[in-house]
C-alpha positions as CSV (number, residue, x, y, z in Angstrom):
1,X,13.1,-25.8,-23.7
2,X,10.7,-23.2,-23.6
3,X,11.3,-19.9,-24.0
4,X,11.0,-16.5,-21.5
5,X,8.7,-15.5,-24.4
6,X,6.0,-18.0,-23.9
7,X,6.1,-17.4,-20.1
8,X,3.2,-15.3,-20.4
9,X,0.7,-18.0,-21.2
10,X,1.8,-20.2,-18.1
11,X,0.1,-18.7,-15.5
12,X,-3.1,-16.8,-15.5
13,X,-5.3,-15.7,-12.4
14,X,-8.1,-13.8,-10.9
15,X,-11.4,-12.3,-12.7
16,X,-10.0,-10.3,-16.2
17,X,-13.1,-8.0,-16.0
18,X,-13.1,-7.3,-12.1
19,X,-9.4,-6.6,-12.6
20,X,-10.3,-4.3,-15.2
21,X,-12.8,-2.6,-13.5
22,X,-10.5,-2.2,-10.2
23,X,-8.1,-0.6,-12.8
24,X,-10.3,2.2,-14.4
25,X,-11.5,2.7,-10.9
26,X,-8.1,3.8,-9.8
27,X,-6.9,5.4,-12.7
28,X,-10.4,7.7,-12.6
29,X,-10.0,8.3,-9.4
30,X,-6.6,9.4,-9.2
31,X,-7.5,11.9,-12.6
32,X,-10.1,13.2,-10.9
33,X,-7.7,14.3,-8.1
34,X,-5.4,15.2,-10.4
35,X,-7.4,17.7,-11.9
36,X,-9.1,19.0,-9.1
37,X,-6.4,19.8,-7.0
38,X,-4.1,20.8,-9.9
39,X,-5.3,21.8,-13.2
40,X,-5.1,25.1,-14.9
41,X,-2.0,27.3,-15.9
42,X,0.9,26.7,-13.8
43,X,4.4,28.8,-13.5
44,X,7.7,27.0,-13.3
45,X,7.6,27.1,-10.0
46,X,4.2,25.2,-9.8
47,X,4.9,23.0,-12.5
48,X,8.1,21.9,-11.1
49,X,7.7,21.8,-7.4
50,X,4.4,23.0,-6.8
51,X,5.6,26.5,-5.4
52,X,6.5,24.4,-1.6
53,X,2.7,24.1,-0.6
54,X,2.9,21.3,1.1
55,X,3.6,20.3,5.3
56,X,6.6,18.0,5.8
57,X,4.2,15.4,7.0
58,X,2.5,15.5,3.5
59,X,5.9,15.4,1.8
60,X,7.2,12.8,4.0
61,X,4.1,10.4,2.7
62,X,4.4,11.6,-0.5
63,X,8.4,10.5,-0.6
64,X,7.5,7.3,0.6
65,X,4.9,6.7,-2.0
66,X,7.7,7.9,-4.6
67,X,10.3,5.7,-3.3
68,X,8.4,2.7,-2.6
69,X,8.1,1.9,-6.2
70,X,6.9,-1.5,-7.7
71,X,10.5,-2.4,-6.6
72,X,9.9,-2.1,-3.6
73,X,6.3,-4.1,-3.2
74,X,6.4,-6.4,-6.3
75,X,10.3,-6.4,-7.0
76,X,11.4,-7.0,-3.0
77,X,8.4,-9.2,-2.5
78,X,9.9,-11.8,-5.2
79,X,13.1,-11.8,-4.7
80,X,12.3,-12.9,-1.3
81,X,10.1,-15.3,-2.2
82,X,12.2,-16.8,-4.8
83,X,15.7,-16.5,-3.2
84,X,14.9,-16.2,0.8
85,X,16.6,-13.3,3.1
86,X,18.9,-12.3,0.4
87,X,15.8,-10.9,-1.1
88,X,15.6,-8.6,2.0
89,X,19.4,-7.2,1.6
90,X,17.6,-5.1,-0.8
91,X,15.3,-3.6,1.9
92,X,17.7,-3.0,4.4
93,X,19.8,-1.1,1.7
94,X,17.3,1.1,0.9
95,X,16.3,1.5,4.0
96,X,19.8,3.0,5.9
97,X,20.4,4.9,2.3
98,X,17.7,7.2,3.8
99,X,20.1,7.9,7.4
100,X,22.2,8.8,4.8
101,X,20.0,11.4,2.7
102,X,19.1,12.9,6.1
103,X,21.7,13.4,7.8
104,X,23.8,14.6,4.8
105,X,21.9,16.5,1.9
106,X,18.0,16.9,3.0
107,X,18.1,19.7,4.4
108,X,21.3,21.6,2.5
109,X,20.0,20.7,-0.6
110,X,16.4,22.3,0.1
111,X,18.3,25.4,1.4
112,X,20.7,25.8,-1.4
113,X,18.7,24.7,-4.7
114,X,15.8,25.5,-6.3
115,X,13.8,23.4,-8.8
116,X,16.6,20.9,-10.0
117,X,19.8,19.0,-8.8
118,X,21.7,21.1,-11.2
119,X,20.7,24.0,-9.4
120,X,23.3,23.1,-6.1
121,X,25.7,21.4,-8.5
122,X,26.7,24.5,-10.5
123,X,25.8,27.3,-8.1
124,X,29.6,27.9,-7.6
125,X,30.8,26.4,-10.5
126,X,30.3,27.1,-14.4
127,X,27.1,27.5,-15.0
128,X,26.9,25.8,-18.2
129,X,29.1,22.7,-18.2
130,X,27.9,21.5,-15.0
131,X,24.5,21.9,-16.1
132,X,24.4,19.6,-18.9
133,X,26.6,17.2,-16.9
134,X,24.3,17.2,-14.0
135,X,21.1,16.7,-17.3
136,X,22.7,13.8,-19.2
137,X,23.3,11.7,-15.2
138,X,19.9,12.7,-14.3
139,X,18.8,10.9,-17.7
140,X,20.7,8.0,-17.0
141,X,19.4,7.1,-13.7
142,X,15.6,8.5,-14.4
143,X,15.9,5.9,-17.7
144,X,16.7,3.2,-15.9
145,X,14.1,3.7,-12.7
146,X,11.9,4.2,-15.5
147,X,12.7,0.7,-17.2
148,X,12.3,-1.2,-13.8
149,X,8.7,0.7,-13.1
150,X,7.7,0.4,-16.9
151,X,8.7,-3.7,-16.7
152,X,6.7,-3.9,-13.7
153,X,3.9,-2.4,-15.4
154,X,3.8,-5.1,-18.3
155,X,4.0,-8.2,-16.0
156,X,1.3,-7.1,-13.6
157,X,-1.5,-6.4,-16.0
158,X,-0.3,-9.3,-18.6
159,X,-1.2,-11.4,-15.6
160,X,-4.2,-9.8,-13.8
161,X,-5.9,-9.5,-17.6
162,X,-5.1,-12.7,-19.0
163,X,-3.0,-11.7,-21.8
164,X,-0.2,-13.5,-23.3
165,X,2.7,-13.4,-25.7
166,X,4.9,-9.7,-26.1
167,X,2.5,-7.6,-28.2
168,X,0.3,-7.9,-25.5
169,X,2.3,-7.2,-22.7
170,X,4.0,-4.1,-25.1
171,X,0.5,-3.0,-25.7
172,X,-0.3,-2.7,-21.7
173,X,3.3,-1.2,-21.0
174,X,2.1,1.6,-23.9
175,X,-0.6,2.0,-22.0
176,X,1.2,2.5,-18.6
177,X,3.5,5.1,-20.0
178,X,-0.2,6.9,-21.9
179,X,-1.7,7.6,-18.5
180,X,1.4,8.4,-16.7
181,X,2.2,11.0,-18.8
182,X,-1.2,12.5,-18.7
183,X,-0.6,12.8,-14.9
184,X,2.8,15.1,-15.6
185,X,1.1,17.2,-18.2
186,X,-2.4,17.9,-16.6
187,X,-1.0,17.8,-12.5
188,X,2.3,19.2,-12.7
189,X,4.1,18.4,-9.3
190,X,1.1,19.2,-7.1
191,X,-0.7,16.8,-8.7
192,X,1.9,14.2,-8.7
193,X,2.3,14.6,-4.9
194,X,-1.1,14.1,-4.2
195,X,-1.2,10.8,-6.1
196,X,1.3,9.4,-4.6
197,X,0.0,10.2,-0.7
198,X,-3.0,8.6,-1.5
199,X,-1.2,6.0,-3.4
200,X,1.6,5.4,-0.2
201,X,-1.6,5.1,2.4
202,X,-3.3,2.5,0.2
203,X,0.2,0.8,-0.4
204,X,1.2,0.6,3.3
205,X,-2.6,-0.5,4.0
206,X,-3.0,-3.3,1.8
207,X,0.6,-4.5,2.6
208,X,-0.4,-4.2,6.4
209,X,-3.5,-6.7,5.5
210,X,-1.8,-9.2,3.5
211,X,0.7,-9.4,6.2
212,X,-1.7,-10.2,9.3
213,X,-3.9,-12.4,6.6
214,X,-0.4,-14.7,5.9
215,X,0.3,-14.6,9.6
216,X,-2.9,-15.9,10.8
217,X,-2.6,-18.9,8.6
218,X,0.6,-19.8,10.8
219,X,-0.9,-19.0,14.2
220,X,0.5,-15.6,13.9
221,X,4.5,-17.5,13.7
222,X,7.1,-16.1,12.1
223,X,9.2,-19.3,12.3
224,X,6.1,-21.0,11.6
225,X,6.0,-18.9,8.4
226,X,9.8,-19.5,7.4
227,X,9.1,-23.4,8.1
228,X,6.2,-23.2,5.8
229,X,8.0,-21.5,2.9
230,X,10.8,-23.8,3.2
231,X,8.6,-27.2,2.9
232,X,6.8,-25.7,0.0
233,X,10.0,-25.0,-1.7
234,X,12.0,-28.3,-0.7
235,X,9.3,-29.9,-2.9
236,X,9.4,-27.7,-5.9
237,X,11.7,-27.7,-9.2
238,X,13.8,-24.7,-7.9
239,X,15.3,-26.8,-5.0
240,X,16.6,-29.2,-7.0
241,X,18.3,-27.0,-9.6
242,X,18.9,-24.2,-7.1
243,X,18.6,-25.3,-3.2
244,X,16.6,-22.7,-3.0
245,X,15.9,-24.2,0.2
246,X,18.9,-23.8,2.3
247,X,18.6,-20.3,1.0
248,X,15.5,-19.8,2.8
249,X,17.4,-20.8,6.1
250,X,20.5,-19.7,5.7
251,X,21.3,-15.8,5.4
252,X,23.6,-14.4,3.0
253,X,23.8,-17.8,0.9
254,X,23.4,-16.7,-1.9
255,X,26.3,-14.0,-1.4
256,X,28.8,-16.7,0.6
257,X,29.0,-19.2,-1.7
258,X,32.6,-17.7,-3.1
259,X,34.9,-14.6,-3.5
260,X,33.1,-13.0,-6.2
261,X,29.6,-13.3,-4.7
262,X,30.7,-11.7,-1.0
263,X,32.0,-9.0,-3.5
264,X,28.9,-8.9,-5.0
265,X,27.3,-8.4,-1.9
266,X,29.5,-5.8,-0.7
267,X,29.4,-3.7,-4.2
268,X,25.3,-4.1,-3.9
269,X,25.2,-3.1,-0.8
270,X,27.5,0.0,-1.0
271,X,24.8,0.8,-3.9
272,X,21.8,0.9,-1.8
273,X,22.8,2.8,0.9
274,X,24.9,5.4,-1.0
275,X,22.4,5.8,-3.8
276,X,19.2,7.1,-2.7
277,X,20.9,10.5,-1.7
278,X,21.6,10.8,-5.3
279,X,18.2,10.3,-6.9
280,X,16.8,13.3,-8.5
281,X,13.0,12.6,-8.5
282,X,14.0,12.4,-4.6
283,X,16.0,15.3,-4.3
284,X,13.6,17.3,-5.8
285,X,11.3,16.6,-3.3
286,X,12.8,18.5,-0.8
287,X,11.7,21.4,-2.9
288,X,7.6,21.3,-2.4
289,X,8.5,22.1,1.6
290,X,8.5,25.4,2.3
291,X,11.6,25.5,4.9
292,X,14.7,22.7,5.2
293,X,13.0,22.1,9.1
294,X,10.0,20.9,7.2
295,X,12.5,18.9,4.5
296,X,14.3,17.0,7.1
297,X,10.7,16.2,8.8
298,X,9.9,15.2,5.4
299,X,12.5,12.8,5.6
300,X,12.0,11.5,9.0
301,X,8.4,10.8,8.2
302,X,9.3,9.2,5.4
303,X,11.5,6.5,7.1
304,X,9.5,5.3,9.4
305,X,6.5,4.9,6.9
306,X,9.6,2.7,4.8
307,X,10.9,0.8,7.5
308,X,7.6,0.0,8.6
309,X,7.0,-1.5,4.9
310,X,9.6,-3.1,4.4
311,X,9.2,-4.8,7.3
312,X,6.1,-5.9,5.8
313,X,7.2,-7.1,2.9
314,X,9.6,-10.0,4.7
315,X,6.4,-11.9,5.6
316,X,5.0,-11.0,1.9
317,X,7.7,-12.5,0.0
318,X,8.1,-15.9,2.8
319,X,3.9,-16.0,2.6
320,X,4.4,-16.6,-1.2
321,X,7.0,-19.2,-0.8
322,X,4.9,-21.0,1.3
323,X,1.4,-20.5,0.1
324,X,2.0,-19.9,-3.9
325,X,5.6,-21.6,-4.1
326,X,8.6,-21.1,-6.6
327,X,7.0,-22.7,-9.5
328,X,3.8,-20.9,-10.0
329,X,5.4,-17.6,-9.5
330,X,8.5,-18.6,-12.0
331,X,5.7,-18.9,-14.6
332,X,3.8,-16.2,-14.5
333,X,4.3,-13.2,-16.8
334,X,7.1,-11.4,-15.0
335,X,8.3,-14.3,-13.3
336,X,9.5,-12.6,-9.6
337,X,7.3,-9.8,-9.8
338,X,4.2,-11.6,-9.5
339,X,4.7,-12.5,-6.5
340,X,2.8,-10.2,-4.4
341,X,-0.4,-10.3,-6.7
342,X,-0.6,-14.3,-6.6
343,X,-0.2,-14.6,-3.0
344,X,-3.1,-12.1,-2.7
345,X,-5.1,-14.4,-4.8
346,X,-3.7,-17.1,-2.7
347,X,-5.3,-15.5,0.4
348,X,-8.5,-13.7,-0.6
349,X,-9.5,-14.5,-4.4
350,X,-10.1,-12.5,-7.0
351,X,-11.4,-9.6,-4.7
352,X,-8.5,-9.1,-3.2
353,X,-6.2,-9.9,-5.9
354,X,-7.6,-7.0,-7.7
355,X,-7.6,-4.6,-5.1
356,X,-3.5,-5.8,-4.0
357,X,-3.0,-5.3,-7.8
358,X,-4.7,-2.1,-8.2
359,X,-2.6,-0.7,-5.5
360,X,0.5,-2.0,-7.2
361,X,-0.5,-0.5,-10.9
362,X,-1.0,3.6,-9.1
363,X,2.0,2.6,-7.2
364,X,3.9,2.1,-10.6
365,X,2.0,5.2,-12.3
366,X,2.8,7.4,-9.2
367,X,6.9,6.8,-9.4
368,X,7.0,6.9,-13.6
369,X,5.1,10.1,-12.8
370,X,7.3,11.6,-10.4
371,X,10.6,10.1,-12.4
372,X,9.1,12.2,-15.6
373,X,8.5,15.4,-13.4
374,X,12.5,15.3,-12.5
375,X,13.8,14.5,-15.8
376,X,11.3,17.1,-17.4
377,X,12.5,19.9,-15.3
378,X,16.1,19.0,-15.6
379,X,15.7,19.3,-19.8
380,X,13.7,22.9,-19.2
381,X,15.2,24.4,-16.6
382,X,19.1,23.1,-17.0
383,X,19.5,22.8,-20.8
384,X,16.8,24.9,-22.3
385,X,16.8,28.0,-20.3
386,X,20.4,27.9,-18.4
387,X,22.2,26.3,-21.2
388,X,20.4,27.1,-24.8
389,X,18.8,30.5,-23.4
390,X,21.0,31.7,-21.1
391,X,18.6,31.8,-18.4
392,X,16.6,34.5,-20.1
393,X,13.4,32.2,-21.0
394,X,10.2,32.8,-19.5
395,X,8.4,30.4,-16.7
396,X,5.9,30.2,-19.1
397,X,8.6,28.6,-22.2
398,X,9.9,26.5,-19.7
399,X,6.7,25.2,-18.8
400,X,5.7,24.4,-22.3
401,X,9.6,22.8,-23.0
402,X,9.0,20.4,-19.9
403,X,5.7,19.2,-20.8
404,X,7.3,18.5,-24.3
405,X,10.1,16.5,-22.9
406,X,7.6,14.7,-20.6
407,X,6.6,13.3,-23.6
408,X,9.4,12.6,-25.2
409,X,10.9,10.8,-22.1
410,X,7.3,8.7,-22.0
411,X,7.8,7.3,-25.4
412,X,11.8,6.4,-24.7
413,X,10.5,5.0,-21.1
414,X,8.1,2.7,-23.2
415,X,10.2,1.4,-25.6
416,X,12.8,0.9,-23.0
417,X,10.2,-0.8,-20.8
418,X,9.1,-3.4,-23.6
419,X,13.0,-4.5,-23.9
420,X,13.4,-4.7,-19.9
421,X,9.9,-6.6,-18.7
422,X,11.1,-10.3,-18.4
423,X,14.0,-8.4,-15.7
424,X,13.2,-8.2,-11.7
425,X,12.8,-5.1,-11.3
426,X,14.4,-5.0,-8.0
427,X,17.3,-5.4,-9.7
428,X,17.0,-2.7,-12.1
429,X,16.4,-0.2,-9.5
430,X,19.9,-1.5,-7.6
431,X,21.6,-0.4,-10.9
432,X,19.7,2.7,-10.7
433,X,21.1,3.4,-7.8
434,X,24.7,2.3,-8.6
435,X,24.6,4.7,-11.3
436,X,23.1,7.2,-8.9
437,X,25.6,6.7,-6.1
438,X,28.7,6.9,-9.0
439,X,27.4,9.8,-11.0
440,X,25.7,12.1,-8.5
441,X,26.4,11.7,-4.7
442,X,30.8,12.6,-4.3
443,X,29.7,15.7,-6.8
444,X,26.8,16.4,-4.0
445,X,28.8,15.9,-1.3
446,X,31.5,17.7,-3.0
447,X,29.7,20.8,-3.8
448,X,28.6,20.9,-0.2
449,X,31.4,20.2,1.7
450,X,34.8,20.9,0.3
451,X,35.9,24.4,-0.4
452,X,38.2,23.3,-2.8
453,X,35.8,21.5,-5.5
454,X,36.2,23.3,-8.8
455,X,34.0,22.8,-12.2
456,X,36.7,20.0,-13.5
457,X,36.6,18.0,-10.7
458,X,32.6,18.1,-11.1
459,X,32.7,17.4,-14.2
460,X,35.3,14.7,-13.9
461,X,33.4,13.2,-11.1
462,X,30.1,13.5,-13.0
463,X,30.8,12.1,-16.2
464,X,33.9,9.3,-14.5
465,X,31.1,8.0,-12.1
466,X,27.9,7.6,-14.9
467,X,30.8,6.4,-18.1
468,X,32.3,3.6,-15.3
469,X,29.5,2.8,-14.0
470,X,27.3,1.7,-17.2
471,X,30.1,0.7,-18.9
472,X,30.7,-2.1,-16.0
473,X,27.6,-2.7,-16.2
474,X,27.6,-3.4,-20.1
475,X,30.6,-5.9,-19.5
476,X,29.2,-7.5,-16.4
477,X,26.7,-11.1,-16.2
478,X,23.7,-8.9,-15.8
479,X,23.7,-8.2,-19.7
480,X,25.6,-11.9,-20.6
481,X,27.5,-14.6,-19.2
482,X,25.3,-15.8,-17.3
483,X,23.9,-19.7,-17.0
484,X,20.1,-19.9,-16.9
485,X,18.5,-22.3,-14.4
486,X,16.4,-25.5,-15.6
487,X,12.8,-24.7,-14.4
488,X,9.8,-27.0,-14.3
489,X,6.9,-24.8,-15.2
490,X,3.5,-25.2,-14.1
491,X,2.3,-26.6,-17.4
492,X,5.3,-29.1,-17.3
493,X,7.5,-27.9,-19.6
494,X,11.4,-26.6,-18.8
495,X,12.3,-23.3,-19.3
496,X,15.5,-21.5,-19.0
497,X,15.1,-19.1,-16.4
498,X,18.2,-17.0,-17.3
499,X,19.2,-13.8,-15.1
500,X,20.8,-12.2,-17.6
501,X,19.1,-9.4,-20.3
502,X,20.2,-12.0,-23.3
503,X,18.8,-15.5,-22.7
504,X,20.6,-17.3,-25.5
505,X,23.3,-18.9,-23.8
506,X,26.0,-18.5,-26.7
507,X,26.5,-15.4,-26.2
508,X,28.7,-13.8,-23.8
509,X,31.0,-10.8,-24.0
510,X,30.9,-10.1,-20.2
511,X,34.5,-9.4,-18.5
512,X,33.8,-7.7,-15.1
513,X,32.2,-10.2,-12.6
514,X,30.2,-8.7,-10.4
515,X,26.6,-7.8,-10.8
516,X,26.5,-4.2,-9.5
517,X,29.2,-2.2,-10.2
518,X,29.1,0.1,-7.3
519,X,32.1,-1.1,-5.7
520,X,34.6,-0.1,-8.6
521,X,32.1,2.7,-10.3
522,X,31.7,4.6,-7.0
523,X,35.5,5.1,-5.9
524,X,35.9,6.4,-9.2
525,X,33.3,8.9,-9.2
526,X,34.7,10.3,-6.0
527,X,38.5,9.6,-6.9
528,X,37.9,11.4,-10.4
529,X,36.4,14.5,-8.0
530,X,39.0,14.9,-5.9
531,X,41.7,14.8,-9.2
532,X,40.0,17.0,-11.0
533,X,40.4,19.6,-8.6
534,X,43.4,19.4,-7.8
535,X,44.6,19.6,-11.1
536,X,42.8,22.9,-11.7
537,X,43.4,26.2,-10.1
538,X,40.1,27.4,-10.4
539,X,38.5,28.8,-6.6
540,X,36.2,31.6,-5.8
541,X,36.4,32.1,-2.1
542,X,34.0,34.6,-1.9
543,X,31.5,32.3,-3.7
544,X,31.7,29.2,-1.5
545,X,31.5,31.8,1.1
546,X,27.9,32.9,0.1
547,X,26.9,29.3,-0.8
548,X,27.6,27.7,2.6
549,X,25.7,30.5,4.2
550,X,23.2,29.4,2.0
551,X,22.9,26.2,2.7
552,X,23.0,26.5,6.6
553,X,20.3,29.1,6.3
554,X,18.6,29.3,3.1
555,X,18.8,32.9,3.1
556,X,18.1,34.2,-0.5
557,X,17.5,30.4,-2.0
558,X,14.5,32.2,-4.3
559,X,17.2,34.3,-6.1
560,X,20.3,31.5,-5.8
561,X,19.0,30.3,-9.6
562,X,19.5,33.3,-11.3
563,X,22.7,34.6,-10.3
C-alpha cells in the first residue's frame, strides 16, 4: 500500500516555469497595489479597518473575495467531483448562512462595535473577562480557517511546480504564509481589501469561463454533463470500492445510507448556515463601511456575487468527474483539492491551468490575509490595550503589537498548515464554522437581543461552545476511527485514501460519531448562555438601554470602545 506521503509524486501537470511565472506575476502585482494604495504610517483605525473608506459595493466584493476562500473554489470543487451533489451541501450551507448574517448581525454589529468582535461582546458586560474570552475563540476559529487555506496552499503549488515528497510541499506552504504576512504588515486592512476585490473579480471570471468551456463540450447540457461524470466514474477504481457512481445520481447518498450519517448531515448543515455570522475576519468587515446602510448593502452584494459562484462551481466539480475522473485527481498532491486546477488543464493546457491556478494561489493569500488582519487586531486591541493596558495604549502601540502578532500567528498558521495539507479543505472550513457557530453566534445574538445576558452567561456560552466543540471534534472519526478506502492510483499502485487526520489504521480513540459536531457543540453554547445568566444577578438596565440605541442607530459608535 502506498502511502498519503508519496502521493505527491503521482500526478504532475502543466509547464513548472509558466506556472512560476503566472505566480510572481500575481504576487507582484497584488504588492504593487498593496503598497500604492496603502503603505505608509497607519493609526489603529487604518490598520484595523481602514478608517470605513470604502462604498458597500466595494466591501460587498471585497467579502466575497474573503469568504470565497480556496474552500470554496478548490475545496467545494472536489468534493463534488469526488463524491457528487453531497459535495454541493457545502455550498448551499454557506450560502443561506449569509440570510442569516444579514438579517441578524450586519448591520447591528457595524453600529454597535468598533474594530473587533470583542468590542459588541463586552460593551455591556465586564470589560476584561469577555475580552479575552471573545480573543482565545477568535484564535480558535482564525487557526483552523487558517489550516484549511494554508493546506490548500501546499497542494496547489506542489502540483502546478512539480514538486514532490513533504519538504517540498512544507517549503511552498512556508512560502505561502512569507508573502501573506507581508500583505498584513505593509497594507493593513486597506490593503487587504483591495486584494481581495481584485482577487473576487478574477475568481468569479475565471470560474465563469471554465464553466461555459465544460458546458460547451456537452452541447451546453447539464444532464449531459451529469451523464458524462457518471460514465467516467462507473469505470474508475473509486466505483468499485466506493459507488461513487450512484452518488453522482442520487442526492444525499452519502448522508442516507444510515442513522448516524442523516445526523451527520443535519449537524453539518446546522454548521454552515449558523456559522458564517460568527466569523470574525467577516464581522470585521462590516467595519470598513462607513454607515450599517452601506454594511447591509455590503452584504447583499456580497450574496449575489456567492450564489452566483457557487452556482458555478456545480458544473466545475461534475466537469472534473467527467473530463479528469476520480483517479487522477485522488493522486495528485492534495488529492480533492486539485480538482479545479486539473480540469483547467483538462480544458485549456498549460495556459489556462496557470492562469485557473494563479487565481486560486491570490485567492488563498487574500483570505490568510484577511484571517491575520482579525486575529491581529483581536491580540492588540482586546488583550494588549483593554486587557494588559487598560485601554490607555496608544494607536500607535497597538499598531506595532498587531503587526507583531501578525507574525506570530504566520509562523503558527504554517506549521499548522504543514500537519493539515493531505485534509480537504472544505472540510476544515465546516469545522471552522462549527466552532464558529458554538463559540461566537448565541453570545452575538445574546448580546444583541436579550436584556437579560450577563458576563457569566457570556462567558459560559463562550468558553461551553469552543471547549465542546473541539473537544467533539478531538473524539470524533475526523481525527481517527476511520477506514480508508482502497484506491488505484494513476501509476498503479493502491493507496489508502483515509479521511481521517491519522492514516494508520490501528489507531483509534474516537467515541463521538459524527463528523461535525455542530449539532451537540451548538445547543450547548446557547444552553450554557442562557444558564449562566440566570444563575447570576448581575443587570445594568441603563446600559442595555444605551447599547440598543446603539445598535439601531449607531449614534456615538466612535466613542462606544472606550467607555
Amino acid at each position: 500500500m502506498t502511502s498519503l506521503s508519496t502521493l505527491a509524486t503521482a500526478t504532475t501537470v502543466g509547464n513548472p516555469k509558466l506556472n512560476i511565472g503566472i505566480f510572481l506575476a500575481f504576487v507582484v502585482f497584488t504588492l504593487a497595489i498593496v503598497i500604492r494604495v496603502a503603505s505608509g504610517k497607519k493609526t489603529a483605525e487604518q490598520y484595523y479597518t481602514s478608517a470605513g473608506a470604502f462604498s458597500g459595493r466595494q466591501n460587498g466584493i471585497a467579502i466575497a473575495g474573503d469568504y470565497l476562500s480556496a474552500a470554496s473554489f478548490l475545496g467545494i470543487a472536489g468534493a463534488i467531483a469526488l463524491t457528487g451533489l453531497d459535495g454541493f451541501l457545502y455550498s448551499i450551507g454557506f450560502l443561506v448562512a449569509w440570510l442569516v448574517a444579514l438579517l441578524l448581525v450586519a448591520e447591528l454589529m457595524r453600529n454597535t462595535g468598533r474594530f473587533t468582535m470583542a468590542d459588541v461582546l463586552s460593551y455591556r458586560l465586564r470589560q476584561r473577562p469577555v475580552r479575552i474570552a471573545t480573543a482565545v475563540s477568535v484564535m480558535c476559529v482564525s487557526l483552523f480557517y487558517l489550516l484549511a487555506q494554508m493546506a490548500g496552499a501546499g497542494g496547489l503549488v506542489s502540483l502546478l511546480l512539480g514538486v514532490s515528497g513533504d519538504t517540498a510541499q512544507n517549503i511552498v506552504i512556508a512560502i505561502v504564509g512569507t508573502v501573506m504576512v507581508t500583505y498584513v504588515l505593509v497594507g493593513g486592512m486597506k490593503g487587504t481589501t483591495w486584494v481581495q476585490i481584485i482577487k473576487a473579480i478574477l475568481l468569479i471570471a475565471g470560474a465563469f469561463v471554465m464553466t461555459v468551456w465544460v458546458l460547451g463540450k456537452y452541447g451546453f447540457s447539464l444532464s449531459g454533463l451529469f451523464q458524462g461524470a457518471v460514465d467516467t466514474t462507473s469505470g474508475s477504481s473509486v466505483e468499485k470500492t466506493s459507488k461513487a457512481a450512484e452518488k453522482l445520481t442520487t442526492y444525499g447518498m452519502k448522508y442516507g445510507k444510515d442513522t448516524t450519517t442523516k445526523i451527520d448531515f443535519i449537524s453539518l448543515s446546522l454548521a454552515l448556515v449558523l456559522g458564517t455570522a460568527g466569523l470574525p475576519h467577516v464581522l470585521q468587515r462590516f467595519y470598513t463601511v462607513p454607515t450599517s446602510k452601506q454594511a447591509r448593502k455590503s452584504v447583499e452584494w456580497a450574496i449575489w456575487l456567492i450564489g452566483g459562484f457557487y452556482l458555478l462551481t456545480l458544473v466545475i466539480g461534475f466537469g472534473a468527474a467527467a473530463l479528469v475522473g476520480p483517479d487522477r485527481i485522488n493522486a495528485a498532491p492534495g488529492k480533492a483539492n486539485a480538482a479545479a486546477p486539473l480540469l483547467a488543464y483538462e480544458l485549456g493546457g498549460s495556459t489556462l491551468l496557470g492562469i485557473i491556478s494563479g487565481i486560486a494561489f491570490a485567492t488563498i493569500l487574500a483570505v490568510v490575509a484577511g484571517l491575520t488582519i482579525a486575529a491581529s487586531a483581536t491580540f492588540a486591541h482586546d488583550i494588549y490595550k483593554e486587557v494588559i493596558k487598560n485601554g490607555q495604549a496608544t494607536g500607535e502601540q497597538e499598531v506595532k503589537v498587531a503587526r507583531i502578532a501578525s507574525m506570530v500567528i504566520a509562523v503558527v498558521a504554517i506549521l499548522g498548515g504543514m500537519l493539515a495539507k493531505s485534509q480537504n479543505i472544505a472540510f476544515l472550513v465546516a469545522l471552522a464554522f462549527a466552532v464558529a457557530a458554538s463559540a461566537n453566534l448565541p453570545t452575538i445574538l445574546y448580546s444583541l437581543f436579550w436584556k437579560g445576558f450577563n458576563t457569566r452567561g457570556a462567558l459560559w456560552s463562550i468558553y461551553g461552545g469552543l471547549i465542546s466543540s473541539i473537544g467533539l471534534i478531538i473524539f470524533s472519526p475526523v481525527v481517527s476511527g476511520k477506514p480508508g478506502v482502497p484506491t488505484k492510483l494513476a501509476d498503479g499502485t493502491m493507496a489508502n485514501l483515509s479521511p481521517s487526520m491519522i492514516t494508520n489504521p490501528n489507531i483509534d480513540f474516537h467515541w463521538f460519531p459524527l463528523d461535525n459536531p455542530g449539532l451537540v457543540s451548538i445547543p450547548i453554547g446557547f444552553l450554557l448562555g442562557y444558564v449562566g445568566s440566570k444563575l447570576s444577578k448581575e443587570f445594568d438596565a441603563a446600559k442595555y438601554a444605551e447599547m440598543e440605541v446603539r445598535s439601531l442607530t449607531g449614534h456615538g459608535v466612535a466613542e462606544a470602545i472606550d467607555h
